[in-house]
DSSP file (Angstrom, degrees, kcal/mol; ACC not computed):
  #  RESIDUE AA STRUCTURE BP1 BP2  ACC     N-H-->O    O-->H-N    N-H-->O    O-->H-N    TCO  KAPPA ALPHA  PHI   PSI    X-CA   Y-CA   Z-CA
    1    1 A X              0   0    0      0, 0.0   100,-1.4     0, 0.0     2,-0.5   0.000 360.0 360.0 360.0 149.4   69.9  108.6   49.2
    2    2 A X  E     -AB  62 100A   0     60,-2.0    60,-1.6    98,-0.2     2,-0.7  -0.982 360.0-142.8-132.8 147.9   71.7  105.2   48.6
    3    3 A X  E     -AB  61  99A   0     96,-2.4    96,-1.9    -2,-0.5     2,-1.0  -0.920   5.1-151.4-120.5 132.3   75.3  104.8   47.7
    4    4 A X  E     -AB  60  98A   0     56,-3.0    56,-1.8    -2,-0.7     2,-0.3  -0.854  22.1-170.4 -99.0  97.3   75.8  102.1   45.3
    5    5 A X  E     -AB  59  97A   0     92,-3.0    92,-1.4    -2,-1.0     2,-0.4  -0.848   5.0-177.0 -94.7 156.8   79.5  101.3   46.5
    6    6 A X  E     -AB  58  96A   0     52,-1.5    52,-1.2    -2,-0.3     2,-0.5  -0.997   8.1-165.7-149.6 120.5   81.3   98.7   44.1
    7    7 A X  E     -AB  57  95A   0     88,-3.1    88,-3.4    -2,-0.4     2,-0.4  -0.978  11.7-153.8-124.2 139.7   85.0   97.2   44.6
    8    8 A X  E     -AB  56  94A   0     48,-4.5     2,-1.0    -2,-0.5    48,-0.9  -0.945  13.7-155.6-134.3 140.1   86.5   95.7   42.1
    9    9 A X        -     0   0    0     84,-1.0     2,-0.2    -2,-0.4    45,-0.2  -0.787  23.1-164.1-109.2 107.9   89.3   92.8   42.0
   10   10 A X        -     0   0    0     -2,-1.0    78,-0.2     1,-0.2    45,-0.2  -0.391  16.5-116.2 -52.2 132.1   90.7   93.3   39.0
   11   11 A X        -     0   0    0     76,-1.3    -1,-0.2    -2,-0.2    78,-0.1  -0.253  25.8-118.1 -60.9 169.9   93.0   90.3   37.5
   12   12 A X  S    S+     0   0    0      1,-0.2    -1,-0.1     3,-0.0    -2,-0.0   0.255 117.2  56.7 -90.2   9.3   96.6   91.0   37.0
   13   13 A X  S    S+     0   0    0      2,-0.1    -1,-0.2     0, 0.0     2,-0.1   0.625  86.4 113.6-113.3  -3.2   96.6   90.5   33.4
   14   14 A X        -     0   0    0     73,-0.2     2,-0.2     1,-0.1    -4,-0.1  -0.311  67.7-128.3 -75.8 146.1   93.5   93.5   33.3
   15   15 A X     >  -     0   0    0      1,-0.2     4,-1.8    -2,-0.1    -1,-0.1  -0.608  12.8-145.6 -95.6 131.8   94.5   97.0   31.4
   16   16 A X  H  > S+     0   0    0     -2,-0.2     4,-1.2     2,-0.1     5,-0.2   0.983  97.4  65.7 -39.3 -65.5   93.7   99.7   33.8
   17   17 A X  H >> S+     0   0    0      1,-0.2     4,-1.8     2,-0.2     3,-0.7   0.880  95.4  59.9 -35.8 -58.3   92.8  101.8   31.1
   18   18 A X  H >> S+     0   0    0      1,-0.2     4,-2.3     2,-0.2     3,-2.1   0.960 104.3  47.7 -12.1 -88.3   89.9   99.4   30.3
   19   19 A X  H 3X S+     0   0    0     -4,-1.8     4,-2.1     1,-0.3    -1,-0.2   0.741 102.2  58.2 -53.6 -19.1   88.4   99.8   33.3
   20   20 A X  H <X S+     0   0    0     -4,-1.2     4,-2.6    -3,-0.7    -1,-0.3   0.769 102.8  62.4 -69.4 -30.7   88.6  103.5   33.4
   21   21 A X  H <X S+     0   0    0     -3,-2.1     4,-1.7    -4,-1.8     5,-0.3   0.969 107.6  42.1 -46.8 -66.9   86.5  103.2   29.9
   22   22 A X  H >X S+     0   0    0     -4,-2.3     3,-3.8     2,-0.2     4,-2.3   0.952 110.7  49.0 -55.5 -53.1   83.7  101.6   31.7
   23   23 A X  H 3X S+     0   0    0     -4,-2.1     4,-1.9     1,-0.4     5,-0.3   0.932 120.0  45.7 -71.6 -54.9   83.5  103.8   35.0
   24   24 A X  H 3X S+     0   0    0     -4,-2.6     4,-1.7     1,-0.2    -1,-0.4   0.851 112.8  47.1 -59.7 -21.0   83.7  106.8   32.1
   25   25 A X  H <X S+     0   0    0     -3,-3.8     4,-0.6    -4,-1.7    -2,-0.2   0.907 116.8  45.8 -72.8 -57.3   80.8  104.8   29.9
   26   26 A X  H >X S+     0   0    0     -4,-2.3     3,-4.2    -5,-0.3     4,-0.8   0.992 109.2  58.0 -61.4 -58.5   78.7  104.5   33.6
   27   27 A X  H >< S+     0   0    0     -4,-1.9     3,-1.6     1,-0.3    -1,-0.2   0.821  97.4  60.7 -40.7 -47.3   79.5  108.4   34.3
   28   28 A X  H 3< S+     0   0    0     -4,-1.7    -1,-0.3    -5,-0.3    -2,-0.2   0.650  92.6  65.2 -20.2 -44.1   77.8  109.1   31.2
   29   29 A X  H XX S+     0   0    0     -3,-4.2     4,-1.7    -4,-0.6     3,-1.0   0.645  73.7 105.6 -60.3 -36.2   74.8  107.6   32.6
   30   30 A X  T << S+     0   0    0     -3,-1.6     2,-1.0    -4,-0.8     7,-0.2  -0.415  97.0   8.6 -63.8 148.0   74.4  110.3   35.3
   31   31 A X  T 34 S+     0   0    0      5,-1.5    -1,-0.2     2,-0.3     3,-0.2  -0.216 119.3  78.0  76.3 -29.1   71.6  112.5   34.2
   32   32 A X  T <4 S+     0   0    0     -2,-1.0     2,-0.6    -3,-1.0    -2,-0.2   0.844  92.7  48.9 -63.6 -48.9   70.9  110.2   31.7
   33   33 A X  S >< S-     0   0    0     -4,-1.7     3,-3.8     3,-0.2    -2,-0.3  -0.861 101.3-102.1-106.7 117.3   69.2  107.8   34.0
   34   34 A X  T 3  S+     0   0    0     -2,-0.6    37,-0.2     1,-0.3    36,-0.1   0.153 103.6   7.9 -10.5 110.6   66.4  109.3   36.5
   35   35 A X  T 3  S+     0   0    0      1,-0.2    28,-0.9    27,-0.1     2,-0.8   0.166  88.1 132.9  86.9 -19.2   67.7  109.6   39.7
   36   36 A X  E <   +C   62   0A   0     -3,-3.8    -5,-1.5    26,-0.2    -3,-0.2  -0.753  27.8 176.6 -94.9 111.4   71.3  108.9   39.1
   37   37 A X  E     -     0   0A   0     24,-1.9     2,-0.2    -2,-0.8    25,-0.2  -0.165  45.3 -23.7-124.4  32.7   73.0  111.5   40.7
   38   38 A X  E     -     0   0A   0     23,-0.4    23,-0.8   -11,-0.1     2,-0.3  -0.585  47.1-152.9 150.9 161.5   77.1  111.2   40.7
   39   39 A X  E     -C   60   0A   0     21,-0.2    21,-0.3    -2,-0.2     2,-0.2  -0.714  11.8-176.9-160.8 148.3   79.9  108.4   40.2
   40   40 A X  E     +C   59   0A   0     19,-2.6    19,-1.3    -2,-0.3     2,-0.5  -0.988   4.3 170.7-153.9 140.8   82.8  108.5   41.3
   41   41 A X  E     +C   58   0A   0     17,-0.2     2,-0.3    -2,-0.2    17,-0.3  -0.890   5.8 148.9-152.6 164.4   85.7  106.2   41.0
   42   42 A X  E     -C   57   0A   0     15,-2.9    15,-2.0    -2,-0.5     2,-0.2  -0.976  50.9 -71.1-168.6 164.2   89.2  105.8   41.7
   43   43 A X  E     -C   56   0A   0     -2,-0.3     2,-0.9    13,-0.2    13,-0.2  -0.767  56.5-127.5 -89.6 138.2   92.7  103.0   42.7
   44   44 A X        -     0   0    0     11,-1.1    -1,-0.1    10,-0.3    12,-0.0  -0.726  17.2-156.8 -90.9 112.5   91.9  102.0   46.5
   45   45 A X        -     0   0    0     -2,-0.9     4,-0.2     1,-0.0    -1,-0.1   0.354  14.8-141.7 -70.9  10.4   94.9  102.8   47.9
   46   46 A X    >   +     0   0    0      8,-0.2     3,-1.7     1,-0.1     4,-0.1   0.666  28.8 172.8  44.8  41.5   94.3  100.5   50.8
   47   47 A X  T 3  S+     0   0    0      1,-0.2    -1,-0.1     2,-0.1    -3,-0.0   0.842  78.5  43.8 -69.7 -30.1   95.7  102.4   53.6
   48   48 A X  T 3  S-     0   0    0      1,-0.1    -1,-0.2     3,-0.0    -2,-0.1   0.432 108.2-119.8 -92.3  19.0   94.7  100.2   56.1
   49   49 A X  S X  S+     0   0    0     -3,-1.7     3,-0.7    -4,-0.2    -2,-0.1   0.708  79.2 111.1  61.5   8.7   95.7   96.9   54.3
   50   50 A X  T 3  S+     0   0    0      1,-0.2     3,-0.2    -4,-0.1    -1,-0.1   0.923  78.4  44.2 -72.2 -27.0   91.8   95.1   54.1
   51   51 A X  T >   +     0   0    0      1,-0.2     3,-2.1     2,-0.1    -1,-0.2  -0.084  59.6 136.5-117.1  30.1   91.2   95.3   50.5
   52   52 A X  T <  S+     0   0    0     -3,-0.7    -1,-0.2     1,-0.3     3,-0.2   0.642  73.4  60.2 -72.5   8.6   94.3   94.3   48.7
   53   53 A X  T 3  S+     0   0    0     -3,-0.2     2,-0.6     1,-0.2    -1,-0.3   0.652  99.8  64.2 -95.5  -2.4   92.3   92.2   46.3
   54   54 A X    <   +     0   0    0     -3,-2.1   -10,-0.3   -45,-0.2    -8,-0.2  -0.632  54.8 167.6-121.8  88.0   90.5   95.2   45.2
   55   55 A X        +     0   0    0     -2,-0.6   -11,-1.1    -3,-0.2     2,-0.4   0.558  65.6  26.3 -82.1  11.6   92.5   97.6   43.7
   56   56 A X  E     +AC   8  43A   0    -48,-0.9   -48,-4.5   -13,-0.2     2,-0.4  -0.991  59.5 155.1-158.8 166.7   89.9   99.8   42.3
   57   57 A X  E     -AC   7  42A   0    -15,-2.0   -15,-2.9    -2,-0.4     2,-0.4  -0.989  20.4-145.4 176.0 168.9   86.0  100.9   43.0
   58   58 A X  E     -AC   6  41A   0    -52,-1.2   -52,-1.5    -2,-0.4     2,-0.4  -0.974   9.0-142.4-142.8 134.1   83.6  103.5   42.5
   59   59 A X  E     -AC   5  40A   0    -19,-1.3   -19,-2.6    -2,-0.4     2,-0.3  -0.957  14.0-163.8-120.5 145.5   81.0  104.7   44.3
   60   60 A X  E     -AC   4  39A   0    -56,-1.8   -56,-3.0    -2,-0.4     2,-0.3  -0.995  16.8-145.9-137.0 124.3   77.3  106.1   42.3
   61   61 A X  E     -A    3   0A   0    -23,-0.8   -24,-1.9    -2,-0.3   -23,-0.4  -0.660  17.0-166.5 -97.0 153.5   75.4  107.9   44.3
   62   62 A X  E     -AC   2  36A   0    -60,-1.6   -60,-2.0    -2,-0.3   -26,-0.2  -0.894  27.5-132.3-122.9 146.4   71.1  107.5   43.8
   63   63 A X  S    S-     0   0    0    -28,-0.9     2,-0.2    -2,-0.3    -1,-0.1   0.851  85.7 -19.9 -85.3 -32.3   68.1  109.7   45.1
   64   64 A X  S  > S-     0   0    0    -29,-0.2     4,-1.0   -63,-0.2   -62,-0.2  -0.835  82.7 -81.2-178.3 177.7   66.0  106.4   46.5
   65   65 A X  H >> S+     0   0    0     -2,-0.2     3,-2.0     1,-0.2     4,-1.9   0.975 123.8  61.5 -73.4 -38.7   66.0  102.8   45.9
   66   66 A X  H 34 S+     0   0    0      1,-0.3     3,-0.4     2,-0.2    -1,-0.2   0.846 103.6  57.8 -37.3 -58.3   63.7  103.2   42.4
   67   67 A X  H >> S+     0   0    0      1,-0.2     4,-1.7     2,-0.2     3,-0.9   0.797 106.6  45.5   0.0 -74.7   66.6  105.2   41.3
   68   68 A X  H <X S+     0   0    0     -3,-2.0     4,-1.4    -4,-1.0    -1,-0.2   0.770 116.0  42.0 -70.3 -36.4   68.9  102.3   41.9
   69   69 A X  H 3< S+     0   0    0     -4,-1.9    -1,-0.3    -3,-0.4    -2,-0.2   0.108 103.6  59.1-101.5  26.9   67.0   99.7   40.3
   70   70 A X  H X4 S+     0   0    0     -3,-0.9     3,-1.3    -5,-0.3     4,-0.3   0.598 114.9  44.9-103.3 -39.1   65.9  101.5   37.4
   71   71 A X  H 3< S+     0   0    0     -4,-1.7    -2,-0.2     1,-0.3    -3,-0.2   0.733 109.2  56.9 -61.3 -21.1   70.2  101.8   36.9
   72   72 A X  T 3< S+     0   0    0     -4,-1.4    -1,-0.3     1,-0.2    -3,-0.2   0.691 114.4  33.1 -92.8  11.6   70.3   98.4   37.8
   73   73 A X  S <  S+     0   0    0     -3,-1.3     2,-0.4    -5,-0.1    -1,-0.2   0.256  85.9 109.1-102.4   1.7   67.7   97.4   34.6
   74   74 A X     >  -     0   0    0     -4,-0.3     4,-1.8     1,-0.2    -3,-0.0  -0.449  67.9-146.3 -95.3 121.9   68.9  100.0   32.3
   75   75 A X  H  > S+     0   0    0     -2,-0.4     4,-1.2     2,-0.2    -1,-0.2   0.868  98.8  57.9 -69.7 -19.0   71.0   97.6   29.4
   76   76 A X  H >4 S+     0   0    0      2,-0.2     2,-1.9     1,-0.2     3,-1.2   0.334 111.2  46.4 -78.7-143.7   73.9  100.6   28.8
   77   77 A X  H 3> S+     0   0    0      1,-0.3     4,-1.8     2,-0.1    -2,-0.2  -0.240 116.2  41.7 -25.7 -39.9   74.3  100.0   32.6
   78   78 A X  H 3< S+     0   0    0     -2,-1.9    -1,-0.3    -4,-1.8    -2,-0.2   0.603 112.3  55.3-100.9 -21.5   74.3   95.9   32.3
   79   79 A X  T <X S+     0   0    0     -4,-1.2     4,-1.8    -3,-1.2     3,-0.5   0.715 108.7  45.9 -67.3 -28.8   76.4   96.0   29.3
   80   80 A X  H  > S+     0   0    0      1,-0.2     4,-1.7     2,-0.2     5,-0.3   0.972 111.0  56.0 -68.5 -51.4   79.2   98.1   31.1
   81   81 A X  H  < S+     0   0    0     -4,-1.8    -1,-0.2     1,-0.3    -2,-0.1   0.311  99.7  53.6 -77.1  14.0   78.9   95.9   33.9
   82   82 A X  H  > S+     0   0    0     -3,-0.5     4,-1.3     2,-0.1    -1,-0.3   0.518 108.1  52.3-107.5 -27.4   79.6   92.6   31.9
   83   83 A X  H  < S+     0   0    0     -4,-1.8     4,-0.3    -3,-0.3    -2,-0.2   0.863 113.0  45.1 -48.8 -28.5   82.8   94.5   30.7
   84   84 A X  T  X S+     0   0    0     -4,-1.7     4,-4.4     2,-0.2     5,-0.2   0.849 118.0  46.7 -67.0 -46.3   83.5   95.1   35.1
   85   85 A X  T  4>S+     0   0    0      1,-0.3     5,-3.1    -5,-0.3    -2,-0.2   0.855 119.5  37.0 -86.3 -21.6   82.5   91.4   35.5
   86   86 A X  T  <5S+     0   0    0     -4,-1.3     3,-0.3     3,-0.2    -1,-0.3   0.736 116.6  51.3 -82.3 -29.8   85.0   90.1   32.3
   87   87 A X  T  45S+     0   0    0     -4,-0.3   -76,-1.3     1,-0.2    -2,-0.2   0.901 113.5  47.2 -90.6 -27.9   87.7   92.6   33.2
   88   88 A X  T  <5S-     0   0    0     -4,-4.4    -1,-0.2   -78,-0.2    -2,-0.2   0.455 117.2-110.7 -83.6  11.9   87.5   91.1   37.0
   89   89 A X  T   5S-     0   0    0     -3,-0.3    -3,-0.2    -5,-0.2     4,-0.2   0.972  83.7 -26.4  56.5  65.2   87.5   87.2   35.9
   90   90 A X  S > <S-     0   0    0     -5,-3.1     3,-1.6     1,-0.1    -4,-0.0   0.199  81.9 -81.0  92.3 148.9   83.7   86.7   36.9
   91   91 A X  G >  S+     0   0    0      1,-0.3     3,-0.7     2,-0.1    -1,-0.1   0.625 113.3  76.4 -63.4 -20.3   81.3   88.4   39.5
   92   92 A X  G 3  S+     0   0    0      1,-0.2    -1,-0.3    -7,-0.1     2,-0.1   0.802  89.8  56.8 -65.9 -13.6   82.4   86.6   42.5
   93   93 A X  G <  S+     0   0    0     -3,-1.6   -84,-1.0    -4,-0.2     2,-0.3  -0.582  95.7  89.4-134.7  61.5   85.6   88.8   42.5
   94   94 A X  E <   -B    8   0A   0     -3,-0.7     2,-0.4   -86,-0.2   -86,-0.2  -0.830  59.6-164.3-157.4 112.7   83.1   92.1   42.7
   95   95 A X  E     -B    7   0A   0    -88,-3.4   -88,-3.1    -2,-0.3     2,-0.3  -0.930   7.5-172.6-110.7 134.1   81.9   93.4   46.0
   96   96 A X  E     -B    6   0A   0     -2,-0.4     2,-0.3   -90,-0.2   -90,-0.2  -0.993   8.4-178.2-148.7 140.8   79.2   95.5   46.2
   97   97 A X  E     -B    5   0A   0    -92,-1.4   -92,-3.0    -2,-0.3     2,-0.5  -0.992   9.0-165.0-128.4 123.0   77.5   97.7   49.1
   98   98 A X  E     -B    4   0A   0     -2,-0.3     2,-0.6   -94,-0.3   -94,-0.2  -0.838   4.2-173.9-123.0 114.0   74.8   99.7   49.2
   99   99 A X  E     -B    3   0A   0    -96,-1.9   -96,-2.4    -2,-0.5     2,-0.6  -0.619  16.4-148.2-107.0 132.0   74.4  101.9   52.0
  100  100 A X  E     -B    2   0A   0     -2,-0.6   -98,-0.2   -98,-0.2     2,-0.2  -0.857  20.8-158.3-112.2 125.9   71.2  103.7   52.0
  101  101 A X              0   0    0   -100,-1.4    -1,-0.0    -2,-0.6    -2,-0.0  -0.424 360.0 360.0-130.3 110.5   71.5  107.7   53.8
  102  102 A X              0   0    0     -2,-0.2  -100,-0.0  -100,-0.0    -2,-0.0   0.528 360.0 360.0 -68.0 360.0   69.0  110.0   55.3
């Protein structure tokens, strides 16, 4: 399994609501694309103070890497995610992990 984790630093002039549109647009996707087997997304409450530039993120979970890189080809996937990369002022202020699970 790989978990596609995604933090995203939103600007300050970006409408939550927005971003809750995509991550519901991406959720759509589950079943839809092969292998793509949950999202989940949510505001990072930061408890430990590390992230404050990234006040929100989502994790999508994948059966294998094919999975993941069939979601990362799939154009309803790459169109949400130029709405993530506009709503964050550019992909440099998107961090993304993917930690892959036995």
């Amino acid at each position: 399994m790989i978990e596609h984790v995604v933090m995203l630093g939103l600007t300050d002039a970006s409408d939550l609501g927005d971003c809750r549109d995509v991550m519901d647009g991406l959720g759509r996707l589950t079943g839809e694309i092969p292998g793509f087997l949950s999202l989940s997304h949510g505001v990072n409450i930061d408890m430990e103070g590390k992230s404050p530039g990234y006040p929100y993120g989502f994790i999508a979970r994948f059966e294998n890497r094919d999975a993941l890189a069939r979601y990362a080809a799939d154009p309803r996937h790459q169109a949400l995610g130029a709405r993530l990369v506009a709503l964050c002022g550019g992909a440099d202020r998107i961090t993304v992990y993917d930690i892959e699970r036995d």
